[in-house]
N, C-alpha and C positions, 0 to 999 in steps of 0.2 A: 504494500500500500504506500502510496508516492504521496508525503507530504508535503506542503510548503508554509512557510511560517513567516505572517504578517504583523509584526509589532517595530514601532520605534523607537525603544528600548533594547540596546546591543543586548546587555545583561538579562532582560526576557528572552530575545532571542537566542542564545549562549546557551543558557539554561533549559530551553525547552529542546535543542537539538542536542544535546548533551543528553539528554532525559530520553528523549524518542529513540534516539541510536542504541539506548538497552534491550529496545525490541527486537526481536528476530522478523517481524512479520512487518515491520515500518521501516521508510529509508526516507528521511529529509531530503529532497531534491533543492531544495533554495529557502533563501529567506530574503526578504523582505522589510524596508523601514519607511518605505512612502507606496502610495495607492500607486502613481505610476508605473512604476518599479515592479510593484507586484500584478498589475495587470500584462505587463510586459511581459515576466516571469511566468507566471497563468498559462496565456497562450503559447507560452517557447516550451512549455517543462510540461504542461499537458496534467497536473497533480490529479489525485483521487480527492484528498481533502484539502480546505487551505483555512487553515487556522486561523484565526485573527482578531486583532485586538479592534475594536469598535472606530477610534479616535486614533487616527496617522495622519501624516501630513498629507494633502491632497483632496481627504474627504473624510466625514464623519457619518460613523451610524451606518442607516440602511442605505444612504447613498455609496459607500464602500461595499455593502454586500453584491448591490445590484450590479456595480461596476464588473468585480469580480465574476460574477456570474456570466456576465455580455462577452466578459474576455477567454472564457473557458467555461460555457452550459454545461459541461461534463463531471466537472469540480463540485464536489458536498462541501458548503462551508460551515467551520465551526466557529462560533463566536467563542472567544477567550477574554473577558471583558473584565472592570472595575466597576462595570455601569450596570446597575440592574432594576434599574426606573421602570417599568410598567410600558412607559409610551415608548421607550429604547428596544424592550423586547419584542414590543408586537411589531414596530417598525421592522426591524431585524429580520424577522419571519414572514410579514409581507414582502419583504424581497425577494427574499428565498432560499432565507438560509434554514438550515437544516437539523441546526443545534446551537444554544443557547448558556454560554458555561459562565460561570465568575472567577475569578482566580483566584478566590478564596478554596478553588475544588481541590478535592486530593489530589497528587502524581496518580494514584491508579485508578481514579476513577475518571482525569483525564484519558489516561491511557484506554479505556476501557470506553469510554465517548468515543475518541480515535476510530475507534475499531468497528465503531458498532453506526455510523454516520458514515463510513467506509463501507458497508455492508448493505446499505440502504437503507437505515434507522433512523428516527431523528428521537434528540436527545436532549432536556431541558432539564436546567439546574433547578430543586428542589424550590428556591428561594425566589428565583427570578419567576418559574410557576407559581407559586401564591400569589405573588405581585400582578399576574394578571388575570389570576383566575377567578376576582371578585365578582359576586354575584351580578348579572346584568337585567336587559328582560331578557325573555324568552322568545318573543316576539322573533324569526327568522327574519334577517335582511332582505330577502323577497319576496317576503309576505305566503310564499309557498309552506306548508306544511310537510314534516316527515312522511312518508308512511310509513306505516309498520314495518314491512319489512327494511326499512332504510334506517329506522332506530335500533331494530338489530343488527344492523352492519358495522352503526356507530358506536353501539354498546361492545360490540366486540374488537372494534379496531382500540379502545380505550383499552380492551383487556389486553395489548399487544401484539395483538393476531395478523398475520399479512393475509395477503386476498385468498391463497391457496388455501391454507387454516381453516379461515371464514367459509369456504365452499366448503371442506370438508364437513365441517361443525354445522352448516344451515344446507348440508346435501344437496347444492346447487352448482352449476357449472362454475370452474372461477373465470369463464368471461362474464358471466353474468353478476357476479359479487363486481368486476370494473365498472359495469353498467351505474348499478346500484351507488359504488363509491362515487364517481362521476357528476350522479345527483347530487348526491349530499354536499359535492364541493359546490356547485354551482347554487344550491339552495341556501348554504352558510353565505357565498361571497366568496370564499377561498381558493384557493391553490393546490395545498398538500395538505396531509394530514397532522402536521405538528398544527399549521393553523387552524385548522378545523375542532382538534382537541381543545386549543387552548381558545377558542369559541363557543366550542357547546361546554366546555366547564365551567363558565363566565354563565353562561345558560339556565345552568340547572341541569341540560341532559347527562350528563354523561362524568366521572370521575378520571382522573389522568392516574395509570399506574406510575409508580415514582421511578422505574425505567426507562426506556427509548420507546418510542413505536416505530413501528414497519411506517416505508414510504416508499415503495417504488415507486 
């Protein structure tokens, strides 16, 4: 799994490729101390994940993720932040990132974010999840209703399950659990399903396991 590492702090960066290079299963390709540089780096290096701190020279916030993303759609970004504001997180994930850390997190359970947003998972810090998981309405954003069967798709994507899971568990085809998932993005407003979690837990629908969820 091809890292790369976005912070404008030599000694964050130092430290975190220092710390990655213990893995046998991760290799640091580049690092990075300004958005340019790392959109640069992005498209030349091609990474799996690119790590990053929220606030570098060039751009801040969700305008750093999106950049990122435009320079390399293939790339899972992890946020590695000080910043765990509520409106920093959900910005963050409307972009499109795909994990949400503080740097208050452990080495392994960094490492184990790493791994698991590499895999297809998305992954949100315990802390920065409360922050946005206060109650809202319930009301959907386009005024569209669940149906049934789309509250148990939702209810089980919260319990971690990826689409295939979900088929097996609701013995339906898993194209047709994408059908299903599809809705519910479009009926929330969303994109993926870290934002859609942290939508319908704001909700009322639905509880966030303190893990990653599936996000093909």
């Amino acid at each position: 799994m091809r890292v790369l590492i976005v912070d404008d702090h030599p000694m964050v960066r130092q430290g975190l490729c220092a710390f990655l290079a213990l893995a046998d299963d991760l290799k640091v390709v580049g690092q990075a101390a300004d958005l340019p540089s790392a959109a640069a780096d992005a498209r030349r290096l091609e990474p799996d994940v690119v790590l990053l701190d929220l606030v570098v020279p060039g751009a801040r916030g969700a305008t750093a993720v999106a950049a990122l993303r435009a320079a390399c759609p293939a790339a899972r970004i992890l946020v590695l932040t000080s910043f765990g504001e509520p409106e920093r997180v959900r910005e963050a994930l409307q972009a499109g990132a795909a994990g949400y850390l503080l740097k208050t997190v452990d080495p392994e359970d960094l490492l184990a974010a790493v791994r698991q947003v590499a895999g297809g998972r998305s992954v949100l810090d315990p802390e920065a999840l409360r922050a946005v998981t206060r109650p809202t309405s319930r009301r959907l954003p386009t005024g569209e209703a669940l149906t049934g069967r789309e509250q148990e798709v939702l209810r089980l994507i919260s319990e971690g399950l990826g689409n295939k899971a979900i088929a097996q568990r609701l013995r339906i085809a898993e194209k047709t659990v994408k059908v299903h998932v599809g809705h519910i993005y479009g009926k929330l407003g969303v994109e993926g399903r870290a934002q859609a979690l942290v939508l319908a837990a704001r909700m009322g629908l639905v509880c966030i396991p303190p893990g990653g969820v599936d996000d093909p």
